[in-house]
C-alpha positions as CSV (number, residue, x, y, z in Angstrom):
1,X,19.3,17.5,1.4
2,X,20.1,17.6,-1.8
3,X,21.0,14.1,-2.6
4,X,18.0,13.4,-0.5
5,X,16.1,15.5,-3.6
6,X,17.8,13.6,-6.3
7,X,16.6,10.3,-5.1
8,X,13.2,11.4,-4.5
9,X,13.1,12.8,-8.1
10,X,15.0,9.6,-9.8
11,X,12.4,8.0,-7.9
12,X,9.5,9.8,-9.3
13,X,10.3,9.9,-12.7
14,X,10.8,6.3,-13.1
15,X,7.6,5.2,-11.2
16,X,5.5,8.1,-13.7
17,X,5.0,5.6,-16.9
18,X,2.7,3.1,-14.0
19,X,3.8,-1.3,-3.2
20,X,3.4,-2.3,-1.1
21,X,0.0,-4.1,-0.3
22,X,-2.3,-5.2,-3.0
23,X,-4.8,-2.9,-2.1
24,X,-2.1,0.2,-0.7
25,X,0.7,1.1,0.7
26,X,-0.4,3.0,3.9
27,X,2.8,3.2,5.5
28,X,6.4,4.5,4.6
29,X,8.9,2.0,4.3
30,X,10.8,2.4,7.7
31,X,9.4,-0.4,10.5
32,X,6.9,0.4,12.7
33,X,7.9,2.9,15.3
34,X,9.1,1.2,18.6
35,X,8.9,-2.0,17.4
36,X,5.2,-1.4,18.3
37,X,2.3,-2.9,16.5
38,X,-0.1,-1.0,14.3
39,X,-4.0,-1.5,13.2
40,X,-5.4,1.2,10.6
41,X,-8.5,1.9,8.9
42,X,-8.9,3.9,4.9
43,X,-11.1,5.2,2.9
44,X,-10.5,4.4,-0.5
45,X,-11.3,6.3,-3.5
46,X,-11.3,5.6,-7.3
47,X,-10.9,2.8,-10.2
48,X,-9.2,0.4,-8.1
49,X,-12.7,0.1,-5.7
50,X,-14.7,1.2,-8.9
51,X,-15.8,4.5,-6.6
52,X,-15.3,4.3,-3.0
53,X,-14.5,1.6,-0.2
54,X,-13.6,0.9,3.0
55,X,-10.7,-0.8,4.6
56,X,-9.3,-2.1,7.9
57,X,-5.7,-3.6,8.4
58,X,-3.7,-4.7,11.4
59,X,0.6,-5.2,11.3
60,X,2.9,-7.0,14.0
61,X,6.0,-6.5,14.7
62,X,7.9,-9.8,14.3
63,X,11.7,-7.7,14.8
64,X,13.3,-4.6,14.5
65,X,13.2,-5.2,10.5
66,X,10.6,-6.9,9.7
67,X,6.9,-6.9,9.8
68,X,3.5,-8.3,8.7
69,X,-0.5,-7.5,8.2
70,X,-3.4,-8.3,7.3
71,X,-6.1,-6.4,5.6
72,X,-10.0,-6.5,5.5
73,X,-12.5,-4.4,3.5
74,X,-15.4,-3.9,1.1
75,X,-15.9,-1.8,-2.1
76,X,-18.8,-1.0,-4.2
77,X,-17.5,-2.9,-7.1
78,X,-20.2,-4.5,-9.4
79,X,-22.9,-5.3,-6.5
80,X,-20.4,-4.8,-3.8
81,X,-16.9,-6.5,-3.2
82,X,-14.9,-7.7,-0.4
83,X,-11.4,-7.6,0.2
84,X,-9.0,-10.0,2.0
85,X,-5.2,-9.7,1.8
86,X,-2.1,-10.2,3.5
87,X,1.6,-9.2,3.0
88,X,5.1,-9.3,4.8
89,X,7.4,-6.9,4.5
90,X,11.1,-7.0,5.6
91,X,13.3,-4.1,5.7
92,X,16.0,-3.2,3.7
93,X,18.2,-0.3,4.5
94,X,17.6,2.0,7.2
95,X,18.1,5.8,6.0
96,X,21.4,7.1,7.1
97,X,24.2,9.4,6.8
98,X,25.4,8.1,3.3
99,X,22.0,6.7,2.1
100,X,18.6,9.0,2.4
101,X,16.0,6.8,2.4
102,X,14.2,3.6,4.0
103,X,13.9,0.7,1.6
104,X,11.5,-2.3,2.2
105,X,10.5,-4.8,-0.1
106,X,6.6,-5.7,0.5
107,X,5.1,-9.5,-0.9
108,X,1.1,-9.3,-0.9
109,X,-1.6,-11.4,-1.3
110,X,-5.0,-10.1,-2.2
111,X,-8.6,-11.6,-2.8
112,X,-11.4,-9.8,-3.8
113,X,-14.6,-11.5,-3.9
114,X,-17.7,-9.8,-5.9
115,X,-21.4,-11.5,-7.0
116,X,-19.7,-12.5,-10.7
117,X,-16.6,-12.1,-10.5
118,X,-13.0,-13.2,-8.1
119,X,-9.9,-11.4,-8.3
120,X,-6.5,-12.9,-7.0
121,X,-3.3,-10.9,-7.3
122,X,0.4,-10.6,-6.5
123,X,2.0,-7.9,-6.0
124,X,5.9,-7.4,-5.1
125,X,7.3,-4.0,-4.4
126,X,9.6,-1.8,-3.5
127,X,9.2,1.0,-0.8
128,X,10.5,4.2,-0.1
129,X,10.3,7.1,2.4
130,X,12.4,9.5,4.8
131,X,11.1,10.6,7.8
132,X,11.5,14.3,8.3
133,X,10.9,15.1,12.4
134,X,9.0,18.6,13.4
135,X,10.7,21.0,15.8
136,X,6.7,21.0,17.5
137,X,6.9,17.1,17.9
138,X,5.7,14.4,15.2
139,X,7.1,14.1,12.0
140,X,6.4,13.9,8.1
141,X,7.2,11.0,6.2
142,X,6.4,11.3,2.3
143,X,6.5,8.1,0.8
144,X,6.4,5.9,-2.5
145,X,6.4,2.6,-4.0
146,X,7.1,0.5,-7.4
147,X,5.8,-2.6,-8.0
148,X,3.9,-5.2,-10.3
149,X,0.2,-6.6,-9.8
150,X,-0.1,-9.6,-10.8
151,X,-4.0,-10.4,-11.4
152,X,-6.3,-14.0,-12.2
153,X,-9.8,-12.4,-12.9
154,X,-12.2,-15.1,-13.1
155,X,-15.8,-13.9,-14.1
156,X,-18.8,-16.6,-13.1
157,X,-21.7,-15.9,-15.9
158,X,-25.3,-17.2,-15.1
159,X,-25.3,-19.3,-18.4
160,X,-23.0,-22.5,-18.4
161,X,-19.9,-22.6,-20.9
162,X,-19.5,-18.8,-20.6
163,X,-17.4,-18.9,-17.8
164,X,-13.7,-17.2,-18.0
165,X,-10.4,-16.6,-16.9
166,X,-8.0,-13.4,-17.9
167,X,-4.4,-13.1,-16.4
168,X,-3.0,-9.2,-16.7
169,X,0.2,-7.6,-15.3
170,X,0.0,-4.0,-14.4
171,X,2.5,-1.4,-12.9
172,X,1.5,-0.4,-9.9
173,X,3.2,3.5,-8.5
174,X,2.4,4.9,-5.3
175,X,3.1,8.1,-3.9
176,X,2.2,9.4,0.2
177,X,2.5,11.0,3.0
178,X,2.1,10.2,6.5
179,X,1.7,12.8,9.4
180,X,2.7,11.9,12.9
181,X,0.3,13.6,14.8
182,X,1.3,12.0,18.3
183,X,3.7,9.2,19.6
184,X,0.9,6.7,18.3
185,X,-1.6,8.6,15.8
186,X,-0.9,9.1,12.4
187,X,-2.9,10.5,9.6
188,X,-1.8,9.2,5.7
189,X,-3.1,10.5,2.2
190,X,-1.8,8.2,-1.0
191,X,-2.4,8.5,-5.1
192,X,-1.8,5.4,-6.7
193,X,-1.3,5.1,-10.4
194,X,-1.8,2.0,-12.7
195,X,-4.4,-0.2,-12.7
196,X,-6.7,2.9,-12.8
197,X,-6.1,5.6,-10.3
198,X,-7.0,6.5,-6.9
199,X,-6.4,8.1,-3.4
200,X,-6.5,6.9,-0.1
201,X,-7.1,8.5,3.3
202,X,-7.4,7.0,6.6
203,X,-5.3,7.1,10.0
204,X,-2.7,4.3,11.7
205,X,-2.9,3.5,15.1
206,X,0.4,1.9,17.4
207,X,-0.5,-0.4,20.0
């Protein structure tokens, strides 16, 4: 327990000066339970959907240690946005005797498509989490990520010639938890930091 503490903490502290998906992580870092597959839906809340938006997202199990998804959504961005992405994620190192935690590494692909403006990014990162079981049944998981967003943000004006482009790199820290409710219903609440801030809620279903 204690070593598990002094990862967590190392963790923290180095992912405090900012994944996962481009637009979340919603999921710790171990695979997908069973070697099931899982579809989700979030609420989003903050810079990152400039107030509030919505988001659905369904992952396969391609193996034991690794899995994929794809992600779908809107946000009230300018006159409203929409969001495509798409990520893989392999596993790691499975949390064990001598090693706390799950490790993933997660490649994304995001688009986000408003009235004026397109948004592409990048973003590799690396993912964390332990999965604590309950006596009751269930478990906790808290969970976090590092990473860097890469972004191309092109802005369309209605006058020719004032068209642009703007590259930016960001640090991207995310920090969860994820509540095992049943066998295949979970409940997750994130806080992401760089690139603005926000918190996301929503629930992730095994099928």
């Amino acid at each position: 327990m204690k070593r598990l503490a002094a990862v967590l903490v190392f963790l923290c502290l180095g992912a405090a000066p900012a994944s996962a998906q481009v637009f979340g992580q919603f999921h710790p870092a171990h695979p997908i339970r069973n070697g099931d597959n899982l579809w989700g839906a979030y609420l989003m809340l903050g810079d990152r959907v400039d107030d509030v938006g919505l988001l659905g997202q369904v992952r396969f199990s391609s193996s034991s240690s690794f899995d994929w998804g794809l992600q779908f959504g809107f946000n009230d961005a300018g006159d409203g946005s929409v969001m495509l992405g798409g990520d893989i994620r392999p596993n790691l190192r499975r949390a064990d005797s001598e090693f706390p935690l799950d490790l993933a590494f997660d490649g994304a692909i995001g688009l986000t498509i408003g009235d004026e403006v397109t948004v592409l990014e990048l973003q590799p990162a690396l993912l964390y989490s332990h999965r604590f079981p309950l006596d009751g049944g269930g478990a906790l998981s808290p969970y976090g990520s590092i990473g860097l967003d890469f972004m191309n943000i092109s802005r369309d004006d209605d006058f020719p010639g004032d068209d642009e482009d703007d590259t930016e790199t960001e640090v991207i820290a995310r920090f969860g938890m994820e509540w095992e409710a049943t066998s295949s219903f979970a409940v997750i609440g994130e806080f992401a930091v760089g690139n603005g801030t926000s918190f996301n809620t929503g629930i992730n279903v095994l099928f």
